[in-house]
C-alpha positions as CSV (number, residue, x, y, z in Angstrom):
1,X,34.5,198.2,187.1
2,X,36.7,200.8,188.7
3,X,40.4,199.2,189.8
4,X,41.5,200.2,193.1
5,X,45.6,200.9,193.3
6,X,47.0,199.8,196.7
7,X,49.4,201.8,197.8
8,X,51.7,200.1,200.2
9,X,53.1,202.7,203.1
10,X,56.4,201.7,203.7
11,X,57.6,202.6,207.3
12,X,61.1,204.7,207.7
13,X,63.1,202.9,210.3
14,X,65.2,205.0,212.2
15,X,67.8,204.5,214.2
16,X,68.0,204.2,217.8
17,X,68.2,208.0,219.3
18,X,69.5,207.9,223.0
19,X,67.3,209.4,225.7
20,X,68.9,212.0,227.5
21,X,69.2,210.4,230.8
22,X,71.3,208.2,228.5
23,X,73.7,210.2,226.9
24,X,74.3,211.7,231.0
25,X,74.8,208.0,231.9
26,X,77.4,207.6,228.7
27,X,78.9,211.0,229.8
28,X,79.0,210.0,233.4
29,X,81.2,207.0,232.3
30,X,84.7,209.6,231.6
31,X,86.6,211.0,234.3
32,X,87.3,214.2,231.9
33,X,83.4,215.0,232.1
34,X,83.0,214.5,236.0
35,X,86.3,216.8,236.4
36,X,84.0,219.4,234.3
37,X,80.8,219.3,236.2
38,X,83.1,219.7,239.4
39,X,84.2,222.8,238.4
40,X,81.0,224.3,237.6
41,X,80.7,223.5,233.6
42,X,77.5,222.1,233.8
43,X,76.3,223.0,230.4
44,X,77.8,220.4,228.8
45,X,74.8,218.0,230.4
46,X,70.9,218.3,228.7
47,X,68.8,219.4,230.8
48,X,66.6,216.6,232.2
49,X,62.9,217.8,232.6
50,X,60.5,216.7,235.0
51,X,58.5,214.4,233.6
52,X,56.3,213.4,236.4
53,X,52.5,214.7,236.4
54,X,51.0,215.9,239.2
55,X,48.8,212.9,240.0
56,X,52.5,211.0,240.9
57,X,53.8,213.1,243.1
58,X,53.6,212.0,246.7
59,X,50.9,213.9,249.0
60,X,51.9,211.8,252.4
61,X,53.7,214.4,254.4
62,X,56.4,212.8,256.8
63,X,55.3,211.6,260.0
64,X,56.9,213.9,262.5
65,X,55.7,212.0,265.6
66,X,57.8,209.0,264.3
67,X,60.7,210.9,263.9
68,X,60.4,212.4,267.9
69,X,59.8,209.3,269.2
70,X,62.7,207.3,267.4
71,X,64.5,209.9,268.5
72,X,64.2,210.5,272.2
73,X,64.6,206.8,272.5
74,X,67.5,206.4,271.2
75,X,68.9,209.9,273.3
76,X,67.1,208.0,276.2
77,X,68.9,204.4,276.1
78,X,72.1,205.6,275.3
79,X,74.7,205.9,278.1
80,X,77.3,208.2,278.6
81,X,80.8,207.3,277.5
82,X,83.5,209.0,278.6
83,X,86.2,209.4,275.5
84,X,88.8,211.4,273.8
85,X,88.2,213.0,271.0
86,X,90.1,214.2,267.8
87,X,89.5,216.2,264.8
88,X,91.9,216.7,262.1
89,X,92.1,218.9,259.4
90,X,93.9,219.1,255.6
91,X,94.8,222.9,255.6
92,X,93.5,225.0,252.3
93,X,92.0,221.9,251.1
94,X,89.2,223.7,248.7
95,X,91.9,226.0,247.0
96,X,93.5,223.5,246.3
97,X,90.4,221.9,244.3
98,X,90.0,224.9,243.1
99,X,93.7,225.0,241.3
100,X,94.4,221.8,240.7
101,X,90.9,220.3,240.0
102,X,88.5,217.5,241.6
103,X,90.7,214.8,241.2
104,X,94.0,215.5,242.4
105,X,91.8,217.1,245.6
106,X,90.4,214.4,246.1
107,X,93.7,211.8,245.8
108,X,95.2,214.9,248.7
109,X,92.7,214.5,251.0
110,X,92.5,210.9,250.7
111,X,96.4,210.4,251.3
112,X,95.9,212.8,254.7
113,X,92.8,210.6,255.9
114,X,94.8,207.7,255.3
115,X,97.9,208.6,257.1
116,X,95.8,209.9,260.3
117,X,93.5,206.7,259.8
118,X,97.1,204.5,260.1
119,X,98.3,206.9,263.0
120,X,95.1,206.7,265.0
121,X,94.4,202.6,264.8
122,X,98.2,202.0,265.6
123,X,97.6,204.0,269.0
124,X,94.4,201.9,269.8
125,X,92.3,204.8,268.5
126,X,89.3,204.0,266.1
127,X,88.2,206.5,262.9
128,X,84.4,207.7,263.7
129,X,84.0,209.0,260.5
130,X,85.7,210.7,257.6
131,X,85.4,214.4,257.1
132,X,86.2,215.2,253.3
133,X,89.4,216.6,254.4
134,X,89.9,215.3,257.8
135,X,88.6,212.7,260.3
136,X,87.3,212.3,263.4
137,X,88.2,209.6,266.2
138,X,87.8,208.8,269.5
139,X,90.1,207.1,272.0
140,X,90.1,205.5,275.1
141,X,92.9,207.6,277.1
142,X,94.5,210.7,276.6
143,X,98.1,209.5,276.2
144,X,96.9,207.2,273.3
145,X,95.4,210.1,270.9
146,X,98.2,212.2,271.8
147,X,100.5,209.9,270.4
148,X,98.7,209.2,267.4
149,X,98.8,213.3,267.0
150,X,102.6,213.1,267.3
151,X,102.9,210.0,264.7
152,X,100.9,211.6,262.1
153,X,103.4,214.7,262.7
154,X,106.7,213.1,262.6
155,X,105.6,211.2,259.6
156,X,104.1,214.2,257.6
157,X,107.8,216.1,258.7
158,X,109.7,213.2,257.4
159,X,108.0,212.6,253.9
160,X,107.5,216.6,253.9
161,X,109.5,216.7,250.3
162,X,107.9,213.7,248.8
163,X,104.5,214.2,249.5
164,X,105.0,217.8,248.5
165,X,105.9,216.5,244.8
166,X,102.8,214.4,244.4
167,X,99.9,216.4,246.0
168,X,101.5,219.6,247.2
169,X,101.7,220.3,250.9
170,X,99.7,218.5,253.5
171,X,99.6,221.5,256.4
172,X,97.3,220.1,259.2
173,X,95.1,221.1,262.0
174,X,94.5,218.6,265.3
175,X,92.5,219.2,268.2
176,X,92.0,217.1,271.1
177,X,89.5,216.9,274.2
178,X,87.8,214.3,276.0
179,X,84.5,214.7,278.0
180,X,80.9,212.1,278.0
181,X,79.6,211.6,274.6
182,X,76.8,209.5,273.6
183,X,77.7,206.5,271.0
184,X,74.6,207.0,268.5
185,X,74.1,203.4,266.9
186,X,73.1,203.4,263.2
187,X,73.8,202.6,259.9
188,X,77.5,204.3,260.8
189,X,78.0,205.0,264.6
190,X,78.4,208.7,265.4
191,X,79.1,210.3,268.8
192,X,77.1,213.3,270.1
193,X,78.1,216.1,273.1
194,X,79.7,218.8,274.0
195,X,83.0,217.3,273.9
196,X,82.3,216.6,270.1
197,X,81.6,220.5,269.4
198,X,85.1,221.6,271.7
199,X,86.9,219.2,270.1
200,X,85.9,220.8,266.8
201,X,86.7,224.3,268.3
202,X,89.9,223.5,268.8
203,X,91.1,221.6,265.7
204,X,89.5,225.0,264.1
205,X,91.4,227.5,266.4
206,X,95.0,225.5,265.7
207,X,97.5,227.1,264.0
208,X,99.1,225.5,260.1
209,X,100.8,222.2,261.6
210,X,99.9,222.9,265.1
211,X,98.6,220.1,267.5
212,X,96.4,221.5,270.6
213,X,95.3,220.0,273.5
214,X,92.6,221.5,276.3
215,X,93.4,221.2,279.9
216,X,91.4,218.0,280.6
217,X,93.7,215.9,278.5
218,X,96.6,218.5,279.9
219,X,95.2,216.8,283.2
220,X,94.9,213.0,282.4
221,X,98.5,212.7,280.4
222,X,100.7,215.7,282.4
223,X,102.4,212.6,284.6
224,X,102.1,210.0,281.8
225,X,104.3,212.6,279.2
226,X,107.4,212.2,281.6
227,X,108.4,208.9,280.0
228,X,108.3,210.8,276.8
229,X,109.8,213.2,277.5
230,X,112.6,212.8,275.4
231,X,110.1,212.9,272.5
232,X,107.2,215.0,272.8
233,X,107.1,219.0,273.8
234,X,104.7,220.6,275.3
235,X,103.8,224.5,275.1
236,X,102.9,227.2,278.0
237,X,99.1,227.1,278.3
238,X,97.4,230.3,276.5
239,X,93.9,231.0,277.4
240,X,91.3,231.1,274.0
241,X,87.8,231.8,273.7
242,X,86.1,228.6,271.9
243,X,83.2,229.8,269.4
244,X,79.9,228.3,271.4
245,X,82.4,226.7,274.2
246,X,83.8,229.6,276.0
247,X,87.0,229.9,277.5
248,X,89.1,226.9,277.5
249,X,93.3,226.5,278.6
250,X,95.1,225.4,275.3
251,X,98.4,223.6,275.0
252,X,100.8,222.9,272.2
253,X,102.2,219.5,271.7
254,X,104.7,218.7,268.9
255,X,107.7,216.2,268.5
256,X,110.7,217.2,270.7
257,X,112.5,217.9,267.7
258,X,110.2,219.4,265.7
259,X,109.8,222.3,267.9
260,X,106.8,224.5,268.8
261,X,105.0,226.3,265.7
262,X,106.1,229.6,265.8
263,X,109.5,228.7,267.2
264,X,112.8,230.2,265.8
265,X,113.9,226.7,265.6
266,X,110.7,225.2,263.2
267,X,110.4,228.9,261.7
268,X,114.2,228.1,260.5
269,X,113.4,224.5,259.6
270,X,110.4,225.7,257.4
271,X,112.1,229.1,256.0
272,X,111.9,227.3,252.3
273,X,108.7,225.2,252.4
């Protein structure tokens, strides 16, 4: 009778090898490798490939009609709201990324944000949202966001030195206007109208550290600014062209004594910044 041999097959164990989506997790987890990818050194990811077939992929296009009508009812029942509206703005904010990396950007901006955000809720203002480098916030009278302008001003000039140690310099922009805007409800309220683009325009058209104002809130605060007069400046109305506005009356307004951007006295006061 023929024997049989049985061979026994004896099974390698290997060790665990991590999938690529988790050695991206694992990578994910240090701040050195984030800083990397946010300057562009991507290659020190895998590459993840799609591993979806073609029977997964969702054929349901999105249902436009929906969209419309969520839409025009929410344009519909919304009422008009008359506000004031500010936009500020961290000057050479991406350059500054761009030297100095991701992270120091990022504590810069947040330090500005958070000194406008203290500035506006201490002069009854309220934060819409946060722009990266800059926010945006609206106000119930004039006088009120023109304060909080001059606030986040004075206290910028005062800790000038300091803050220029620990992030570099925070030059600003801050425009101002008020007009009807529409309070669009949501997951995080946002306003819509024209004032919202002027606003914009303006912040954009400011000089480095300049604060302007249009001639509506020129209108509403030109009494009002008498009992501050011993604080707050205002300059000679200069007439711009707004991209997508038009024409519009600008004014500088800065601490009394700060002086006017582009006065001998702040030129002087700045000749070493």
């Amino acid at each position: 009778m023929a024997k049989h041999n049985k061979h026994h097959v004896v099974k390698e164990i290997k060790p665990h090898q991590p999938s690529q989506a988790d050695e991206i997790k694992q990578a994910l987890e240090h701040d050195s490798t984030i800083e990397m990818i946010a300057n562009g050194e991507t290659a020190i990811l895998p590459t993840l490939a799609a591993k979806r077939s073609s029977s997964q992929l969702d054929s349901t296009l999105i249902d436009f009609d929906v969209i419309i009508e969520d839409v025009a009812n929410v344009i519909a029942t919304t009422p008009d709201q008359y506000k004031c509206i500010m936009f500020t703005d961290l000057v050479g904010s991406t350059q500054y990324k761009r030297d100095m990396g991701h992270t120091k950007g990022f504590m810069r901006n947040r330090m500005f944000c958070d000194i406008c955000e203290q500035a506006i809720e201490r002069n009854h203002g309220v934060v819409v949202k946060r722009l990266g480098d800059g926010v945006m916030a609206v106000f119930e009278t004039a006088i009120d966001a023109v304060l909080a302008a001059m606030l986040m001003t004075r206290s910028l000039e005062a800790e000038r030195k300091k803050l220029k140690k620990i992030v570099g310099k925070l030059d600003f922009r801050i425009g101002i206007t008020c007009g009807y805007v529409k309070e669009i409800p949501g997951p995080s309220v946002d306003y819509i109208g024209h004032a919202m683009d002027k606003g914009a325009r303006i912040e954009g058209i400011a000089r480095t550290n300049q604060v302007l104002i249009d001639e509506i809130v020129y209108g509403l605060i030109h009494t009002k600014i008498r009992d501050y007069s011993d604080d707050i400046t205002i300059g000679s109305p200069r007439n711009l062209t707004l991209k997508g506005v038009g024409v519009s009356t600008l004014y500088e307004v800065s601490p009394k004594g700060r002086g006017l951007v582009g006065s001998i006295g702040y030129k002087m006061r700045h000749l070493f910044d």
